[in-house]
N, CA and C atoms as a LAMMPS dump frame, in Angstrom:
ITEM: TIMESTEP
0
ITEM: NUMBER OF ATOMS
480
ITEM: BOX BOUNDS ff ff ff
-5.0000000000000000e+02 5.0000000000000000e+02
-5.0000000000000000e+02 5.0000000000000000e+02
-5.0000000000000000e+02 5.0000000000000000e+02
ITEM: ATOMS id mol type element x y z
1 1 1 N 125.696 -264.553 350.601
2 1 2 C 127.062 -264.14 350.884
3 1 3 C 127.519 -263.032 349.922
4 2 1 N 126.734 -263.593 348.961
5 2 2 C 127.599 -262.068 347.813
6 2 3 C 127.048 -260.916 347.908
7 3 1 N 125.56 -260.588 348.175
8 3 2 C 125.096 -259.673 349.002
9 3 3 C 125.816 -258.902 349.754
10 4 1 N 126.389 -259.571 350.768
11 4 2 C 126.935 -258.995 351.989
12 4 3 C 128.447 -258.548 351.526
13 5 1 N 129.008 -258.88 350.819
14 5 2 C 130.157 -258.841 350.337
15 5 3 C 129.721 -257.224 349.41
16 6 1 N 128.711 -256.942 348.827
17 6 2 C 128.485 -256.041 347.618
18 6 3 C 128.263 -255.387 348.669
19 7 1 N 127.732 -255.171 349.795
20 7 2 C 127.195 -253.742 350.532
21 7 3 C 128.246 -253.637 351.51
22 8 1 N 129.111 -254.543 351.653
23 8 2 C 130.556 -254.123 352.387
24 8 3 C 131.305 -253.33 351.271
25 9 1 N 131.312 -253.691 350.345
26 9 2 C 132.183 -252.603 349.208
27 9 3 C 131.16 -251.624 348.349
28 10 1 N 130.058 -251.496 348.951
29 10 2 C 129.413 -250.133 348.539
30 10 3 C 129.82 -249.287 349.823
31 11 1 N 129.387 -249.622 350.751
32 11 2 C 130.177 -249.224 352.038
33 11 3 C 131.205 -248.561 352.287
34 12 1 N 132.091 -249.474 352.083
35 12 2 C 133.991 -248.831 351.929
36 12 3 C 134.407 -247.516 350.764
37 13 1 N 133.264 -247.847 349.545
38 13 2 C 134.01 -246.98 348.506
39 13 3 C 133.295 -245.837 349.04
40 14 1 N 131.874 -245.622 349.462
41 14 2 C 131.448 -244.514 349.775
42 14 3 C 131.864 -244.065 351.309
43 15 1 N 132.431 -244.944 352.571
44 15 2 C 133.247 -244.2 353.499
45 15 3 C 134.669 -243.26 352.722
46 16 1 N 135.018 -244.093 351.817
47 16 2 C 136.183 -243.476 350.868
48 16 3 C 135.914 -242.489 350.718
49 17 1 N 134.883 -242.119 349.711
50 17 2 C 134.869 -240.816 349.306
51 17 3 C 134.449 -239.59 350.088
52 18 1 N 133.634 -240.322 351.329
53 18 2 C 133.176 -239.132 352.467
54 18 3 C 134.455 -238.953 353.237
55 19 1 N 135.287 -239.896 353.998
56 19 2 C 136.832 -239.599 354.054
57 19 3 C 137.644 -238.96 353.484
58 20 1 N 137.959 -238.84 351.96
59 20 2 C 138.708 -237.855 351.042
60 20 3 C 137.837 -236.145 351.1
61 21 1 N 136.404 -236.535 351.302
62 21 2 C 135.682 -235.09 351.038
63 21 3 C 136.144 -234.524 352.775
64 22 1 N 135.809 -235.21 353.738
65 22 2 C 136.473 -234.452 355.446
66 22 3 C 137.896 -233.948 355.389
67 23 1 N 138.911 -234.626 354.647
68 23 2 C 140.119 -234.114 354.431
69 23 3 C 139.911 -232.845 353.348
70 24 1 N 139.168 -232.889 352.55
71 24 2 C 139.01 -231.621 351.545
72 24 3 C 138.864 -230.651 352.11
73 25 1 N 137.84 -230.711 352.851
74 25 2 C 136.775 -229.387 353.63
75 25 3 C 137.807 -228.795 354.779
76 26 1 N 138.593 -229.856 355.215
77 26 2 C 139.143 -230.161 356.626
78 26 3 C 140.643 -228.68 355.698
79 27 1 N 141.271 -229.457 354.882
80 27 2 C 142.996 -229.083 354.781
81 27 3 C 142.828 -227.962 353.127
82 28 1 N 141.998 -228.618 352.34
83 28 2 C 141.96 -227.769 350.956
84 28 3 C 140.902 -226.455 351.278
85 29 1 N 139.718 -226.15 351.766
86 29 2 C 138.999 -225.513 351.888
87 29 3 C 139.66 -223.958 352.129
88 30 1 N 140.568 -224.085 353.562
89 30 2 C 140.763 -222.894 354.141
90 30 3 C 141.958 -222.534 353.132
91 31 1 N 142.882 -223.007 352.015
92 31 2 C 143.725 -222.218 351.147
93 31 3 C 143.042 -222.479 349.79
94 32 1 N 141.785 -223.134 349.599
95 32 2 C 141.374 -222.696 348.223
96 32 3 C 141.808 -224.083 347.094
97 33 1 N 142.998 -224.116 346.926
98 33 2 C 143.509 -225.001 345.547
99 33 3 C 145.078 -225.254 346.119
100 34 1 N 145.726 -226.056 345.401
101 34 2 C 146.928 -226.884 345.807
102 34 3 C 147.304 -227.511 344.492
103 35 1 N 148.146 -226.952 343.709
104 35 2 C 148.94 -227.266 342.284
105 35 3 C 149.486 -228.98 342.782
106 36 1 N 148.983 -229.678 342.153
107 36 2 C 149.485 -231.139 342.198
108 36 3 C 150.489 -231.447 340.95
109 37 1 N 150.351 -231.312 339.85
110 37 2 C 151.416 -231.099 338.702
111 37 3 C 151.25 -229.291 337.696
112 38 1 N 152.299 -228.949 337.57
113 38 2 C 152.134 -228.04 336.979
114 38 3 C 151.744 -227.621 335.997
115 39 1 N 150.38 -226.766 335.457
116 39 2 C 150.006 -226.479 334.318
117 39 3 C 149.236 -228.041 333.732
118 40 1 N 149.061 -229.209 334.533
119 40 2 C 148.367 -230.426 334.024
120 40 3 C 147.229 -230.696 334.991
121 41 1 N 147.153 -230.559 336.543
122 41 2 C 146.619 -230.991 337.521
123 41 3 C 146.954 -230.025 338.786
124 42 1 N 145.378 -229.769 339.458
125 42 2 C 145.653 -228.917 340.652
126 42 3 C 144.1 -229.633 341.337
127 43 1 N 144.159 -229.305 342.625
128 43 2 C 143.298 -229.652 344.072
129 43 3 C 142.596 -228.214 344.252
130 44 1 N 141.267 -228.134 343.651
131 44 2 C 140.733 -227.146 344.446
132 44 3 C 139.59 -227.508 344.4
133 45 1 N 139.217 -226.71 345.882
134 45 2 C 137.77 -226.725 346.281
135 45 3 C 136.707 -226.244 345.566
136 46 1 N 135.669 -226.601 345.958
137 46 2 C 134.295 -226.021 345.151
138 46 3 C 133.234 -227.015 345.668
139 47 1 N 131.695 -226.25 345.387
140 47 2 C 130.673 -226.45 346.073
141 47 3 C 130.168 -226.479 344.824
142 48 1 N 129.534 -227.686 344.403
143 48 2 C 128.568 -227.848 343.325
144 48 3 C 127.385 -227.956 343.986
145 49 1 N 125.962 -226.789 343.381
146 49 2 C 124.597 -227.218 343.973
147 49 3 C 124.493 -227.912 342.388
148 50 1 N 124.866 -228.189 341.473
149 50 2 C 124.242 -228.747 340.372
150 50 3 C 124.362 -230.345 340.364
151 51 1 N 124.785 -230.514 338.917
152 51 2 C 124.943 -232.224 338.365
153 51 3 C 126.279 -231.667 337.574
154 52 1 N 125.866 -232.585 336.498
155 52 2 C 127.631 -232.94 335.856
156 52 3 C 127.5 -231.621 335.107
157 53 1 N 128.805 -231.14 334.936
158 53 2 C 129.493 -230.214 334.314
159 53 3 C 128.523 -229.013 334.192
160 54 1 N 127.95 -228.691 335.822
161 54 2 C 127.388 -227.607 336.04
162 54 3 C 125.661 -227.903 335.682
163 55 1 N 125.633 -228.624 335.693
164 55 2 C 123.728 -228.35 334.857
165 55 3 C 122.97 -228.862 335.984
166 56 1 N 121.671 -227.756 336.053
167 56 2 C 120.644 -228.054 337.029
168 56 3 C 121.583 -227.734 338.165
169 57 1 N 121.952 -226.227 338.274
170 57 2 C 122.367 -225.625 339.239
171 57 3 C 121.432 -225.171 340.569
172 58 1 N 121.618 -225.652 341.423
173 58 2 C 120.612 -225.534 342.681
174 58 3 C 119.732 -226.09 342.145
175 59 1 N 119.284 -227.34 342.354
176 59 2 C 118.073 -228.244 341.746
177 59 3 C 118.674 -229.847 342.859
178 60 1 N 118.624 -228.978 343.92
179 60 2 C 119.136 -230.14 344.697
180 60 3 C 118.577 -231.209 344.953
181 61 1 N 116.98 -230.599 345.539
182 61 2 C 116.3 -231.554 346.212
183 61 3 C 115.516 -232.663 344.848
184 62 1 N 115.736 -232.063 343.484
185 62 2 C 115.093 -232.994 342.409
186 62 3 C 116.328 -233.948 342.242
187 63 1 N 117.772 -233.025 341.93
188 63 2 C 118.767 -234.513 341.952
189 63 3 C 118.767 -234.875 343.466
190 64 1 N 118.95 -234.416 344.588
191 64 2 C 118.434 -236.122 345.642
192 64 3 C 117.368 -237.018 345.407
193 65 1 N 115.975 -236.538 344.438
194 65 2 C 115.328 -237.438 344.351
195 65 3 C 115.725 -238.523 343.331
196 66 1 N 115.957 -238.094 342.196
197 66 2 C 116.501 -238.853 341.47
198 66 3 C 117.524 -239.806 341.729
199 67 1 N 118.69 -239.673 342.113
200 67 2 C 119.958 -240.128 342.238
201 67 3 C 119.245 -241.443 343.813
202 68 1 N 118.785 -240.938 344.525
203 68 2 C 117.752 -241.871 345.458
204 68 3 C 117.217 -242.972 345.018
205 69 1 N 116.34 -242.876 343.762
206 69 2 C 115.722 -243.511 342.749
207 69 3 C 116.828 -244.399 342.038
208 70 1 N 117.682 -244.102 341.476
209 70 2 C 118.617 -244.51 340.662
210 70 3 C 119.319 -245.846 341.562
211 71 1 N 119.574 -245.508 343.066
212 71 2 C 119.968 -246.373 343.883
213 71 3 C 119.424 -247.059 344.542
214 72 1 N 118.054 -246.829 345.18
215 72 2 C 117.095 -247.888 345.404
216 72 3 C 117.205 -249.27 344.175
217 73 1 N 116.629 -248.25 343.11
218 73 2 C 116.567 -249.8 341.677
219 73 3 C 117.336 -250.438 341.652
220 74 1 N 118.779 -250.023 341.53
221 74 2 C 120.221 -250.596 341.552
222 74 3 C 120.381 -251.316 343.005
223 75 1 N 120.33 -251.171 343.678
224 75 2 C 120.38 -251.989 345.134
225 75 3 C 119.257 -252.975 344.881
226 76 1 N 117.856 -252.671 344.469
227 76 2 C 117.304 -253.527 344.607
228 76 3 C 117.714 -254.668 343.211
229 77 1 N 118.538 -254.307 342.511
230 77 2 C 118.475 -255.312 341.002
231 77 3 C 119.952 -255.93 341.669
232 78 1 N 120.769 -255.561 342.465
233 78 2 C 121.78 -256.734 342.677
234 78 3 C 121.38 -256.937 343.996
235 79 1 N 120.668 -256.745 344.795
236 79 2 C 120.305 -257.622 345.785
237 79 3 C 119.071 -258.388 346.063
238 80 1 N 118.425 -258.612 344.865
239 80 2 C 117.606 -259.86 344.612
240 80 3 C 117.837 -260.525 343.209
241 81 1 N 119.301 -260.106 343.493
242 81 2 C 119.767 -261.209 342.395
243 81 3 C 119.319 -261.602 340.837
244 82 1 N 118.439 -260.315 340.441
245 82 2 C 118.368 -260.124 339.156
246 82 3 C 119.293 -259.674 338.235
247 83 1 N 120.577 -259.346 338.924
248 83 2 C 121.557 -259.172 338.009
249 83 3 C 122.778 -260.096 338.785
250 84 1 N 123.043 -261.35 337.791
251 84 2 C 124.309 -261.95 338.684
252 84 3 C 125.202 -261.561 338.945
253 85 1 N 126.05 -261.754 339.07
254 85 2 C 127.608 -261.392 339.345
255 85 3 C 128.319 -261.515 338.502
256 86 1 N 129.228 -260.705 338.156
257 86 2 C 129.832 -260.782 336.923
258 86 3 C 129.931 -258.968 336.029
259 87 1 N 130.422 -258.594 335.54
260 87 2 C 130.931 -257.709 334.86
261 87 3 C 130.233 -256.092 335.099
262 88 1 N 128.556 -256.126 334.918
263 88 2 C 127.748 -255.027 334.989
264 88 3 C 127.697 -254.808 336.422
265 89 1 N 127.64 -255.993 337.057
266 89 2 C 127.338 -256.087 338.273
267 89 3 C 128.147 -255.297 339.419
268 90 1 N 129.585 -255.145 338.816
269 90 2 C 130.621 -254.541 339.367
270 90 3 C 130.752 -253.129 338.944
271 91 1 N 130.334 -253.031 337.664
272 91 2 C 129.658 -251.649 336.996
273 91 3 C 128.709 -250.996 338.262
274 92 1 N 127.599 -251.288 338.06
275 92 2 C 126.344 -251.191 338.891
276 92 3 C 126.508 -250.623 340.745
277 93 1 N 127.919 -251.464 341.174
278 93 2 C 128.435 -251.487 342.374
279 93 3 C 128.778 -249.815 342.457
280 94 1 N 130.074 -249.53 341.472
281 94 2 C 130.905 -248.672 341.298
282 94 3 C 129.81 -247.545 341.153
283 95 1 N 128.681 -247.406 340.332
284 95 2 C 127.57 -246.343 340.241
285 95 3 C 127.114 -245.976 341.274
286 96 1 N 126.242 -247.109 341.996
287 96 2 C 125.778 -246.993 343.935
288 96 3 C 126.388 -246.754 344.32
289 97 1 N 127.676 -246.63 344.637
290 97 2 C 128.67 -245.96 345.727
291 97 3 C 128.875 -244.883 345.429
292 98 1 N 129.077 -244.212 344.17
293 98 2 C 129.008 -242.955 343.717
294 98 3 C 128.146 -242.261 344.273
295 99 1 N 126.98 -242.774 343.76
296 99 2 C 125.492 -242.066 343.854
297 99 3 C 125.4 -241.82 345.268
298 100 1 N 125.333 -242.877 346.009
299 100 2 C 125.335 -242.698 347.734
300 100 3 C 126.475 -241.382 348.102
301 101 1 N 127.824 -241.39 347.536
302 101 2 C 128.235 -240.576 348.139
303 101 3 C 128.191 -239.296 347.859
304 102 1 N 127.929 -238.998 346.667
305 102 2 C 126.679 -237.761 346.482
306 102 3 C 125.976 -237.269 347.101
307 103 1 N 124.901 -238.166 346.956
308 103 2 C 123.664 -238.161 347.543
309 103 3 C 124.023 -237.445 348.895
310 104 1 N 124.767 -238.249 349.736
311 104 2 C 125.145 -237.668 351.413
312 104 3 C 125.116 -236.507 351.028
313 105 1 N 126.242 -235.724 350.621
314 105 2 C 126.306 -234.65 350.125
315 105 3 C 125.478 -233.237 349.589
316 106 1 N 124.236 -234.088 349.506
317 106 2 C 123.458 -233.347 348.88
318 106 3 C 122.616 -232.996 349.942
319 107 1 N 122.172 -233.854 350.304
320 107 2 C 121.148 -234.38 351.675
321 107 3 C 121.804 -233.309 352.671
322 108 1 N 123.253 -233.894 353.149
323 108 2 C 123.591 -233.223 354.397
324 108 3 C 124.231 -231.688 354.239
325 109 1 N 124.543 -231.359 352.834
326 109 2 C 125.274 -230.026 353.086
327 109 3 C 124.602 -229.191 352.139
328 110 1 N 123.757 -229.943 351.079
329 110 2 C 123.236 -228.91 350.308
330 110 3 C 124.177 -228.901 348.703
331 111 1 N 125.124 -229.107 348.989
332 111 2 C 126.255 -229.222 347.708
333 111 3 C 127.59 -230.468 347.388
334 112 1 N 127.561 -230.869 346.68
335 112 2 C 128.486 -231.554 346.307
336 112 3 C 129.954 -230.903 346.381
337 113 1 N 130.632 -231.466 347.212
338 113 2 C 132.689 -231.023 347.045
339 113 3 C 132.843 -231.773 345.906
340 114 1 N 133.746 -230.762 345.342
341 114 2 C 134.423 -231.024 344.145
342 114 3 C 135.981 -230.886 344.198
343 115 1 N 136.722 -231.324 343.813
344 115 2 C 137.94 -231.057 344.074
345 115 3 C 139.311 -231.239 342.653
346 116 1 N 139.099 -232.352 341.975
347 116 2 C 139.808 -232.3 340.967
348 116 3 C 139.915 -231.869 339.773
349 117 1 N 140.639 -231.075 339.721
350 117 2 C 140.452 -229.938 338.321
351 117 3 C 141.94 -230.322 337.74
352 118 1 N 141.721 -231.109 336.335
353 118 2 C 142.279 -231.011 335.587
354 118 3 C 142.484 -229.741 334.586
355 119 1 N 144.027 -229.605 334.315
356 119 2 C 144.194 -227.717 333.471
357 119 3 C 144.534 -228.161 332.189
358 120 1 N 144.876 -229.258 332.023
359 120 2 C 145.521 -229.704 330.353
360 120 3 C 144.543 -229.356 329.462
361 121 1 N 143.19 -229.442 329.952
362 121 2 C 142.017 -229.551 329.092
363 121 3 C 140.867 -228.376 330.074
364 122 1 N 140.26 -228.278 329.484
365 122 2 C 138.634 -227.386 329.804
366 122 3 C 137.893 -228.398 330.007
367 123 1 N 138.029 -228.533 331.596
368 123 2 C 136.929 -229.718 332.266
369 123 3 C 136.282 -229.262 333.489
370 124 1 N 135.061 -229.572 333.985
371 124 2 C 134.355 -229.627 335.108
372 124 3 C 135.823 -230.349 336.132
373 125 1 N 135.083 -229.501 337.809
374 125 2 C 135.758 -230.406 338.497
375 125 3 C 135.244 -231.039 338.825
376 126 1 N 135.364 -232.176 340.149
377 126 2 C 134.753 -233.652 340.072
378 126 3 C 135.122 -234.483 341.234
379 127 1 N 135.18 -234.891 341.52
380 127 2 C 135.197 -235.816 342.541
381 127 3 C 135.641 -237.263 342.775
382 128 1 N 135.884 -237.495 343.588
383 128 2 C 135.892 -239.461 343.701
384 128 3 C 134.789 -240.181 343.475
385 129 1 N 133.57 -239.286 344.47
386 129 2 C 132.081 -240.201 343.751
387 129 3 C 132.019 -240.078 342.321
388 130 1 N 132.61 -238.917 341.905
389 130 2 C 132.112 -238.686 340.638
390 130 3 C 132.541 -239.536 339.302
391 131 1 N 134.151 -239.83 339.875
392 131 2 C 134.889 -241.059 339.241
393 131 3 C 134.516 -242.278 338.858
394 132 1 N 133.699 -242.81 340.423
395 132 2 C 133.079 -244.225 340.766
396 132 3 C 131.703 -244.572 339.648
397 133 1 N 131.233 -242.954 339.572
398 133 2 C 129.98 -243.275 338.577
399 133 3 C 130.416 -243.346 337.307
400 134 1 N 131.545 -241.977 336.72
401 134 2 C 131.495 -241.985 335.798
402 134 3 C 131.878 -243.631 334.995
403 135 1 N 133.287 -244.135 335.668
404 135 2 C 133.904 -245.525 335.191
405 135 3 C 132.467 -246.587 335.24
406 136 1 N 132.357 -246.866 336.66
407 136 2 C 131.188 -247.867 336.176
408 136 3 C 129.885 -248.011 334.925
409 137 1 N 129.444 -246.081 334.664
410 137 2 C 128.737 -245.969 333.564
411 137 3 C 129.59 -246.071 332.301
412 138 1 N 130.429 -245.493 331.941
413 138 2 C 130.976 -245.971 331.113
414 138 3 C 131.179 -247.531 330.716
415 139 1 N 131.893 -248.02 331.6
416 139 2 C 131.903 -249.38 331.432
417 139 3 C 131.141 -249.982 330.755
418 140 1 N 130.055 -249.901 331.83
419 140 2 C 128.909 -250.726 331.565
420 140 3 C 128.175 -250.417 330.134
421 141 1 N 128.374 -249.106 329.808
422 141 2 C 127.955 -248.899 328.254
423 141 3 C 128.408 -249.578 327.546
424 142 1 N 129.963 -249.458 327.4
425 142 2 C 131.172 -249.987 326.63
426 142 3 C 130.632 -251.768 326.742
427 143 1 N 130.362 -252.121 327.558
428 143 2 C 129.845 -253.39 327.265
429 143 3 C 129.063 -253.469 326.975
430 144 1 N 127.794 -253.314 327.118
431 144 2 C 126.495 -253.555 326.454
432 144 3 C 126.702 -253.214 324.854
433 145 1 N 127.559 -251.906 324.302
434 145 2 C 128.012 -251.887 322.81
435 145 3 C 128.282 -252.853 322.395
436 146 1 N 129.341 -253.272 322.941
437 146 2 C 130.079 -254.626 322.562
438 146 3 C 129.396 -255.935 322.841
439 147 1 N 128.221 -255.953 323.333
440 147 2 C 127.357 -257.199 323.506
441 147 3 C 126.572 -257.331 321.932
442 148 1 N 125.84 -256.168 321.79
443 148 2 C 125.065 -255.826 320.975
444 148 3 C 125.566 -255.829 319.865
445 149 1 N 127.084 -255.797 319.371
446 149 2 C 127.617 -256.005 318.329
447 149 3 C 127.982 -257.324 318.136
448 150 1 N 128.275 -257.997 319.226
449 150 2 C 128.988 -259.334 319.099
450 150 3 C 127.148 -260.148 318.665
451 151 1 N 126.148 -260.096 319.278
452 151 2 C 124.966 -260.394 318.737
453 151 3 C 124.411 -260.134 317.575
454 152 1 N 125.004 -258.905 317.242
455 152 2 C 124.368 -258.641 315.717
456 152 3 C 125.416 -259.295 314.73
457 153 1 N 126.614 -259.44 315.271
458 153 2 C 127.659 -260.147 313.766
459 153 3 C 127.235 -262.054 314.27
460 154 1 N 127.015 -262.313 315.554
461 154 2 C 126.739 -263.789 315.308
462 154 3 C 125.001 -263.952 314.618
463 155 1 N 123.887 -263.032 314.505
464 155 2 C 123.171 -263.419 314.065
465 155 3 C 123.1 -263.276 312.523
466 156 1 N 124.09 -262.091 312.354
467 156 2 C 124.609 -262.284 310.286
468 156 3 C 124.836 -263.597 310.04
469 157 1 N 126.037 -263.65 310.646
470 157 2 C 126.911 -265.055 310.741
471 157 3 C 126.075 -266.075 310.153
472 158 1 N 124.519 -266.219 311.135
473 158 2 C 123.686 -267.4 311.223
474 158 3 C 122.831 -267.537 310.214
475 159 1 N 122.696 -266.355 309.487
476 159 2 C 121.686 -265.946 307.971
477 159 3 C 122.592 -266.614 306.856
478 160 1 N 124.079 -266.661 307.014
479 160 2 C 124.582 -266.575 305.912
480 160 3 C 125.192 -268.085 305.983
C-alpha cells in the first residue's frame, strides 16, 4: 500500500511540475519575463541544455543518463522497501519527482524550462523540479549531519 501511495505522489508532483512548465511555455514564453515583486522576484523564461547553475552545458544525453540512474536506484530503494518510511524516505520521494520531471524535459525537448529568477541575489534560474530536488537533497543531508552527530556525542557519552 505504501508503494502505491509513493508513486501516486511521485506522479502528482511531477504532473505538477510538467503542468506549471505547459503554462510557462504556453503564457511566459511569448513575452519573455513577468516582474512578480519588484527588484526581489521576476518569471522568466529560459532553456537550460545544462545542470545546476549552468554546468555541463549541452551535455544532455549524459545528464539523461545519469539523472535516469539516480531514479531507477531511488525507485528501486523505496520500492523494495530497503528504505522504510519515514523521514529520508520523503526526502528520496521529493528527489524522484524532481529528477523525473527533468528528465521529461530533457528526453522530450532537449532542455530544461527554467523560470524563477530571483534579483535580490545573483542566482541561477530554476524551476519547480528543481525545488523538489534541491529541498529533498538538502534535507536529507541536514539529517544524515545530524544523525552522525547525535552518534558521535552518544558514543563519547558511552567512553566516558
Amino acid at each position: 500500500m505504501v508503494q502505491a501511495v509513493t508513486l501516486f505522489i511521485i506522479a502528482l508532483l511531477t504532473f505538477a511540475d510538467q503542468l506549471i512548465e505547459m503554462a510557462v511555455v504556453k503564457y511566459l514564453k511569448p513575452v519573455g519575463s513577468a516582474m512578480v515583486i519588484n527588484g526581489f522576484f521576476r518569471l522568466r523564461y529560459a532553456e537550460n541544455t545544462g545542470a545546476i547553475f549552468g554546468s555541463m552545458q549541452s551535455r544532455t544525453t549524459i545528464l539523461a543518463i545519469f539523472v535516469s540512474i539516480i531514479v531507477l536506484v531511488s525507485l528501486f530503494l523505496l520500492l523494495s522497501k530497503k528504505i522504510k518510511p519515514g523521514f529520508i524516505y520523503c526526502c528520496l520521494v521529493l528527489v524522484i519527482s524532481g529528477g523525473i520531471g527533468n528528465l521529461i524535459d530533457r528526453v522530450f525537448r532537449g532542455f530544461v524550462v527554467d523560470y524563477f529568477e530571483p534579483l535580490f541575489v545573483n542566482f541561477a534560474i530554476f524551476n519547480f523540479a528543481d525545488c523538489l530536488v534541491t529541498v529533498g537533497a538538502f534535507a536529507m543531508m541536514g539529517y544524515l549531519i545530524f544523525d552522525i552527530i547525535k552518534d558521535f556525542r552518544k558514543a563519547n557519552n558511552e567512553k566516558h
